[in-house]
Backbone as numpy.savetxt, mean C-alpha at the origin, in Angstrom:
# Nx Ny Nz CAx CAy CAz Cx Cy Cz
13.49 18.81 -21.10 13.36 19.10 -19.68 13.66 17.82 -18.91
14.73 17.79 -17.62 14.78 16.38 -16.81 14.36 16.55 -15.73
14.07 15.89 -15.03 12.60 15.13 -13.89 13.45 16.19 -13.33
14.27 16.78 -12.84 14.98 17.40 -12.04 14.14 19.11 -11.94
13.61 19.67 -13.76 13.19 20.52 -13.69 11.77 19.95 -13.46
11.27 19.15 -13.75 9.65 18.78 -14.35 9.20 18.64 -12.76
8.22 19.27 -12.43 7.86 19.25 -11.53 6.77 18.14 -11.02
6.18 17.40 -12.17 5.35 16.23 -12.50 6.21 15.03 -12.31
7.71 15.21 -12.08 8.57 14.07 -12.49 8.93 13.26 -11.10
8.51 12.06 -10.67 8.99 11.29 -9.99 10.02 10.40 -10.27
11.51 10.41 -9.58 12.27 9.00 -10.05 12.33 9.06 -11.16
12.03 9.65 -12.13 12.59 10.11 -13.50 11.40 9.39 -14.49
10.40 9.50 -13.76 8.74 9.19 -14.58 8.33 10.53 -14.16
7.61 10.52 -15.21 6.44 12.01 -15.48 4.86 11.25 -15.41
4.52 11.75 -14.57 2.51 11.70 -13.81 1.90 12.93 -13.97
0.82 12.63 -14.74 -0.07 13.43 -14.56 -1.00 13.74 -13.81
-1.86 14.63 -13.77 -2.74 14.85 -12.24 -3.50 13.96 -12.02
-3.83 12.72 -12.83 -4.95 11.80 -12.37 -4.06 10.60 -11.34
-3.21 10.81 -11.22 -2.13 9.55 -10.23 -1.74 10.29 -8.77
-2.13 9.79 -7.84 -1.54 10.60 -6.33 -1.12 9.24 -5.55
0.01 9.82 -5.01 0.19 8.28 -3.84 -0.12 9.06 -3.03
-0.31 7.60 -1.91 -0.89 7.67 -0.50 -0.46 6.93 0.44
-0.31 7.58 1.42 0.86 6.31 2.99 -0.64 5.79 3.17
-1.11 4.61 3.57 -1.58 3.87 3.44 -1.23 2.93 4.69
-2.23 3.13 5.90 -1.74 2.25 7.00 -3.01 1.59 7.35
-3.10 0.19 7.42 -3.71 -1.08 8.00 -3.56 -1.77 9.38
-4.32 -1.95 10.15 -4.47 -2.26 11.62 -4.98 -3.68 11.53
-4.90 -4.81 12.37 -5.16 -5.71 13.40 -6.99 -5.04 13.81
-7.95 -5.99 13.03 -9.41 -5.92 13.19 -9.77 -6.37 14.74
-10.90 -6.45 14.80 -11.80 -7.20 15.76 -11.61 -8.77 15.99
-11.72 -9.10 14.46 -11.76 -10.47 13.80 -10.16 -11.24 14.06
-9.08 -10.48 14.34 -7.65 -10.55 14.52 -7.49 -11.75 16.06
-6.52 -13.15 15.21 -6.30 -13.88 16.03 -5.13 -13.60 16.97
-5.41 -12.97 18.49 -3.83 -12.45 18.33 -2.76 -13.57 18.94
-3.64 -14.48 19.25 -2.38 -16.28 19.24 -2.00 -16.73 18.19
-2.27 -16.27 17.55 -1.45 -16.80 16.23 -0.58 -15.96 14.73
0.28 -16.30 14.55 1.58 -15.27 13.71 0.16 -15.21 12.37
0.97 -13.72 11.87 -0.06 -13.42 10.63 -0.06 -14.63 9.89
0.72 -15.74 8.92 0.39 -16.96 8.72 -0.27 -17.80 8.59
-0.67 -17.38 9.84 -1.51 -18.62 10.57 -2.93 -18.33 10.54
-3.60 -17.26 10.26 -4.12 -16.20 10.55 -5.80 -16.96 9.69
-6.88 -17.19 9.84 -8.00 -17.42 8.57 -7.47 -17.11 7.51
-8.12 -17.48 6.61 -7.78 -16.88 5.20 -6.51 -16.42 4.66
-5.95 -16.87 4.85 -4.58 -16.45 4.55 -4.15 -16.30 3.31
-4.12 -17.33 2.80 -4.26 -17.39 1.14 -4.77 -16.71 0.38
-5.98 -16.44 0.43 -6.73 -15.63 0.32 -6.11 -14.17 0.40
-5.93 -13.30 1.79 -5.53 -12.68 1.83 -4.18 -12.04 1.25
-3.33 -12.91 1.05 -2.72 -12.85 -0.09 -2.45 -12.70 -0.94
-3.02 -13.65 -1.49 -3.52 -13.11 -3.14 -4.44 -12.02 -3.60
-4.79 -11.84 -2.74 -5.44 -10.46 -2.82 -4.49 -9.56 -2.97
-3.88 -9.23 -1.97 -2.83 -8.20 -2.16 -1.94 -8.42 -2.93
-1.31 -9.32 -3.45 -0.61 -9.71 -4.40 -1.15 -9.29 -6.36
-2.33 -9.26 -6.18 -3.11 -8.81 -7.12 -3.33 -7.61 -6.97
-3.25 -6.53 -6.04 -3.40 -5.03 -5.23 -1.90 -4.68 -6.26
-0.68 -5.22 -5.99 0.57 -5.17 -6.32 0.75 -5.27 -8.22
-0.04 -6.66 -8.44 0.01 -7.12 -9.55 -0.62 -5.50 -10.55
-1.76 -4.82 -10.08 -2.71 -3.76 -10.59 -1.66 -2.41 -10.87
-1.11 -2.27 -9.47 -0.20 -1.06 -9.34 -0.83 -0.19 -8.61
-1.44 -0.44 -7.76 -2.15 0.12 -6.43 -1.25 0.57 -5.50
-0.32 -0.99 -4.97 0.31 -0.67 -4.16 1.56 -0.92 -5.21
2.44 -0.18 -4.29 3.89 0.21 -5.30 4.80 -0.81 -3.96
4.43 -0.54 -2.55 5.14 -1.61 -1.80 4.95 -1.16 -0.38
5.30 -2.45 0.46 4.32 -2.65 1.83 4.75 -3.56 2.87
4.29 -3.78 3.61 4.32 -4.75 4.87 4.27 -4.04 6.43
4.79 -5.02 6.95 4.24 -4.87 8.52 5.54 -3.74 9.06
4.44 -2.91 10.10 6.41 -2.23 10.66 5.79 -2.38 12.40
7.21 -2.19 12.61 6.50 -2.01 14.37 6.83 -3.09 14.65
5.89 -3.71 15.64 5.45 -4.84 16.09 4.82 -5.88 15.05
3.85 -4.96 14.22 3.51 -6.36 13.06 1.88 -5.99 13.48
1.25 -5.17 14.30 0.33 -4.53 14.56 -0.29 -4.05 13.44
0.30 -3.48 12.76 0.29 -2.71 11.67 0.88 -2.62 10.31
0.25 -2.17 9.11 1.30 -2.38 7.96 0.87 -1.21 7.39
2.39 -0.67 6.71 2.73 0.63 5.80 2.82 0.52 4.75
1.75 0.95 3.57 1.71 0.60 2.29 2.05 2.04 0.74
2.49 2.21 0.21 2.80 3.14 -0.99 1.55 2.46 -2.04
0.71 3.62 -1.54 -0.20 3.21 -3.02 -0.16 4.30 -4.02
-0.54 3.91 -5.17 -0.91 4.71 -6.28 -2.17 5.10 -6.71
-3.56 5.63 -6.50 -4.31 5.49 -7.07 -4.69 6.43 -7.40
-6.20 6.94 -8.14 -6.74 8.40 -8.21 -7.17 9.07 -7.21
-7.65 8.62 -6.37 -7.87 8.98 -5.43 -7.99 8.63 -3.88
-8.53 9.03 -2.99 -8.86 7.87 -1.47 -9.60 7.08 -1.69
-10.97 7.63 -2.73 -11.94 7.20 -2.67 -11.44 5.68 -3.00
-11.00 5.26 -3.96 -10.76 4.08 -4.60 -9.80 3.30 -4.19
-8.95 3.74 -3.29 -7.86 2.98 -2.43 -9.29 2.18 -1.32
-10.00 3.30 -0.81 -10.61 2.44 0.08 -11.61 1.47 -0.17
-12.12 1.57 -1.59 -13.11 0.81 -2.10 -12.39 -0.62 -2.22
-11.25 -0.21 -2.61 -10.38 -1.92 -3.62 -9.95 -2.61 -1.98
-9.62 -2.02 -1.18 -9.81 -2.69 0.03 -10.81 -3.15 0.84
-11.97 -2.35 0.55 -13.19 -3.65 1.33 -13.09 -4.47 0.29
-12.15 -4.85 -0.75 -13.06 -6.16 -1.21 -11.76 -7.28 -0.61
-11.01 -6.99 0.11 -10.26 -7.67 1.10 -10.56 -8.96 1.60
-10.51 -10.03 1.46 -11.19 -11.13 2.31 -11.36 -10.90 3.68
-10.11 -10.43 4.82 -9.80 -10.10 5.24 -10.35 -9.30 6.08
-10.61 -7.77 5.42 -11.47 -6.79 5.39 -13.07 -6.92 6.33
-13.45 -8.03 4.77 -14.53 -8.80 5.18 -14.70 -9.73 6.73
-13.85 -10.03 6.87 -14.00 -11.02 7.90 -13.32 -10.49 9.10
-12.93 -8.59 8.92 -13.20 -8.58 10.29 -11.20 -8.29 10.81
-10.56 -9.21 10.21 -9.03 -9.36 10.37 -8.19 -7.80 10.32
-8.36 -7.19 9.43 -7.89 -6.12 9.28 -9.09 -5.01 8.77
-8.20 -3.62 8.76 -8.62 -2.56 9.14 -8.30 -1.25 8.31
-8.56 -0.28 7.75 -7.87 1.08 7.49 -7.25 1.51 8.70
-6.23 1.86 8.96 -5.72 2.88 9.65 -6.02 4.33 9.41
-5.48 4.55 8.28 -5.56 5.69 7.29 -4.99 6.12 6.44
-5.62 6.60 5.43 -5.22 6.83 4.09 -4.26 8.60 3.67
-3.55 8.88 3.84 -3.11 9.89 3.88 -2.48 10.28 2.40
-2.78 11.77 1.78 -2.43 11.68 0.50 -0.06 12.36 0.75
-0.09 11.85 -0.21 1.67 11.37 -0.08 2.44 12.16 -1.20
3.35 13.23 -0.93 3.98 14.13 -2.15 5.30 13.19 -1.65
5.62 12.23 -2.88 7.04 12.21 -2.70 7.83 12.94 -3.51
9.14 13.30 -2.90 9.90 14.09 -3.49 11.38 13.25 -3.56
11.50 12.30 -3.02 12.66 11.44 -3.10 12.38 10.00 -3.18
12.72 9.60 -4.34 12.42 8.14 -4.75 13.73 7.41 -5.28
14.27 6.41 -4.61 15.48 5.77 -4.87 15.62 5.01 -5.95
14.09 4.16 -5.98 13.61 2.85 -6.51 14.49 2.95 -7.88
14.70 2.08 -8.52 15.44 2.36 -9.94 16.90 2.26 -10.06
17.23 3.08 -9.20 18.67 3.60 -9.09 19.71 2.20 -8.30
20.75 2.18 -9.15 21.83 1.30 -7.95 22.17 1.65 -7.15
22.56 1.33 -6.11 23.76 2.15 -5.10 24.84 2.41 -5.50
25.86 3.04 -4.91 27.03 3.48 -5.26 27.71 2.09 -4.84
29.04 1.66 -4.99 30.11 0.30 -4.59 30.91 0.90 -3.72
C-alpha cells in the first residue's frame, strides 16, 4: 500500500493514532519588552535553547515569527494539547511573563512537501 492509499500516511511516513499535529500560535506576554528586537529580549539564550531542544525532541517539526513578529506559528507533533501546553510552561520565557499561548489548534495535514526536491 503507498501513503497515497494509506490514509495514516503523511509525506510518505505512516503515524499512528498516538501522534497529532497542531498549528501552534505564541503571542508577545505582559513581561514583553516592546523597545527592544526579540534578541535583545531577557533571557534570550535561554529561550532558545529551550526551543531548540522543543525541535531537538520533535515537538516542534518548525516555526518562527509571521506578521509583524507579534506572534509565532509553530508545527508541533505531540499526543496531545495537553502536553504541547505543559512542555511550554516550562519556557523560561513562559515563566517570566515574555510570551504566551495563542492557541493550540489540532492540525490534519494533508499536504506535506518537506522531503521532496523541487522540480529544475
Amino acid at each position: 500500500m503507498t501513503s497515497r492509499e494509506d490514509p495514516k500516511a503523511v509525506g510518505g511516513r505512516r503515524y499512528g493514532q498516538t501522534v497529532a499535529y497542531f498549528a501552534l500560535t505564541l503571542m508577545h506576554g505582559p513581561g514583553w519588552d516592546a523597545a527592544r528586537p526579540i534578541r535583545q529580549q531577557r533571557a534570550w539564550d535561554e529561550h532558545a535553547t529551550f526551543m531548540d531542544g522543543l525541535v531537538e525532541d520533535g515537538l516542534i517539526i518548525m516555526g518562527g515569527p509571521v506578521g509583524d513578529g507579534a506572534r509565532t506559528l509553530h508545527v508541533v507533533q505531540a499526543p496531545d494539547e495537553a502536553q504541547v501546553r505543559e512542555r511550554l510552561r516550562q519556557d523560561p520565557w513562559a515563566r517570566m511573563g515574555l510570551l504566551q499561548v495563542g492557541s493550540v489548534e489540532p492540525w490534519s495535514i494533508w499536504l506535506d512537501g518537506r522531503g521532496t526536491c523541487p522540480a529544475d
